[in-house]
N, C-alpha and C positions, 0 to 999 in steps of 0.2 A: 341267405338273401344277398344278390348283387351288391353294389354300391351303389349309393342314387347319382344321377347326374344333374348335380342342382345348377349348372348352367343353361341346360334345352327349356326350351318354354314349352313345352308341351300340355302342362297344367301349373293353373294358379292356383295356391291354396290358400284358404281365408279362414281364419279362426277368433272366436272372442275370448276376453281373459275369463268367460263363463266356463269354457273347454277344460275338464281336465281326464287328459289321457287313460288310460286304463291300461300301459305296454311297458313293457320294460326298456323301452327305446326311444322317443318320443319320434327321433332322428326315422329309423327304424320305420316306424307307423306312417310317416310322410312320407318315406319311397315308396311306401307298397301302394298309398293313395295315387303317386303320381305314377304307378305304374300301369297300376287297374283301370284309372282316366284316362291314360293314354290308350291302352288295349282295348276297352268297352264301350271309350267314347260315353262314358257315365259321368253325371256328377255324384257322388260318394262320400257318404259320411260313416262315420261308426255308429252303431247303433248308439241314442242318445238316452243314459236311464236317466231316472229324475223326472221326467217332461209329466206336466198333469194329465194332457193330452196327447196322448203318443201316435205320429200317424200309423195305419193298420196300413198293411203289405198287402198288395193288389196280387202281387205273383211272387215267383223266386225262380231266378237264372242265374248263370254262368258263366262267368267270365274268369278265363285262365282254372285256378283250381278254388276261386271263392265264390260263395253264394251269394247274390244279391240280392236282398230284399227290395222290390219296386216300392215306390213308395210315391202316394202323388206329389210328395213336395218335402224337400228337409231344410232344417230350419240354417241359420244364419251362424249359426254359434260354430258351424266348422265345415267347409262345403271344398272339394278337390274338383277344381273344375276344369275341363278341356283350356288350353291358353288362344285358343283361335277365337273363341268366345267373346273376350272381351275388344276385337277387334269389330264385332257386328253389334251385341246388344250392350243397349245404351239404359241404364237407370233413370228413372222415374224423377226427374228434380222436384216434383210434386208432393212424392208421397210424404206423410207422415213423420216427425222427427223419431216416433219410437220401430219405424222398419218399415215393410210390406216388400223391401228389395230380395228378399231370398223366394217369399212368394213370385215377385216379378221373373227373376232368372228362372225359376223350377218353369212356369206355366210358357215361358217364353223359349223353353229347351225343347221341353214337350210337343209344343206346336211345330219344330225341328223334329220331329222324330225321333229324339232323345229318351232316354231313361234317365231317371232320379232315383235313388236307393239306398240304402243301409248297408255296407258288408257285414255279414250276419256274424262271423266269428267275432268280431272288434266290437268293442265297448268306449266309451267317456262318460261324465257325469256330468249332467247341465248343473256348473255351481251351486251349491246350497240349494239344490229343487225345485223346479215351479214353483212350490210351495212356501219354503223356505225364502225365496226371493220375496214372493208377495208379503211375508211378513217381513220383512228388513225393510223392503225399500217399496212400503206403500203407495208413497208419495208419488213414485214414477208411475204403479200402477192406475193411480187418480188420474194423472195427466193424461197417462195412454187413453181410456176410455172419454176423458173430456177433447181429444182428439178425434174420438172418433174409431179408437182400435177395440180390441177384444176386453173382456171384463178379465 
């Protein structure tokens, strides 16, 4: 694998401290994301195990020599996204204290002609599991839904 050029703004990459890697590089894993965004014009994440709800893959395409899983929307916790991006779409000052921003960029790429996806080889784990979370940190969960979010 090249070197990455973490100077080019080509893509932005966003991740939560829920993220953890599955690579023996993490370094590594972040050039291939900003490579693949740059080449497919994807936003791109690893596949996320853990999740209670996993979104299911509409198709599978190719970009350079990985697979991508389409996917209608990935979640927040790790997203490599084109860098021209953020010069057009604007967040939602509206939404939500617990998110719906990763739903906004996904539906708002899409409507660009965009794909959203999974590189099928890569893996991370959404910290401590859907699951796992809702028991630790109830409390947020309560908020989220007295907000107005998902159960």
């Amino acid at each position: 694998m090249r070197p990455c050029q973490w100077s080019r703004s080509d893509a932005a990459l966003g991740y939560s401290l829920a993220f953890e890697a599955m690579t023996t590089s993490t370094r590594q894993c972040r050039c291939r994301y900003i490579d693949l965004t740059h080449e497919g014009g994807c936003i791109l994440s690893p596949r996320i195990l853990g999740l209670r709800n996993p979104p299911q893959a509409v198709r599978e395409l190719r970009v350079g020599d990985e697979t991508i899983l389409d996917v209608p929307q990935i979640g927040g916790i790790f997203m490599a996204v084109p860098g021209w991006v953020y010069g057009e779409f604007r967040y939602n000052e509206s939404n939500p204290l617990y998110g719906r921003d990763d739903v906004d960029i996904c539906h708002w790429w899409r409507m660009q002609g965009g794909t959203c996806g999974y590189v099928k080889r890569l893996e991370a784990w959404h910290y401590r599991t859907t699951d796992g979370q809702h028991d630790d940190y109830d409390w947020y969960f309560e908020r989220r839904v007295a907000e107005g979010g998902p159960a």
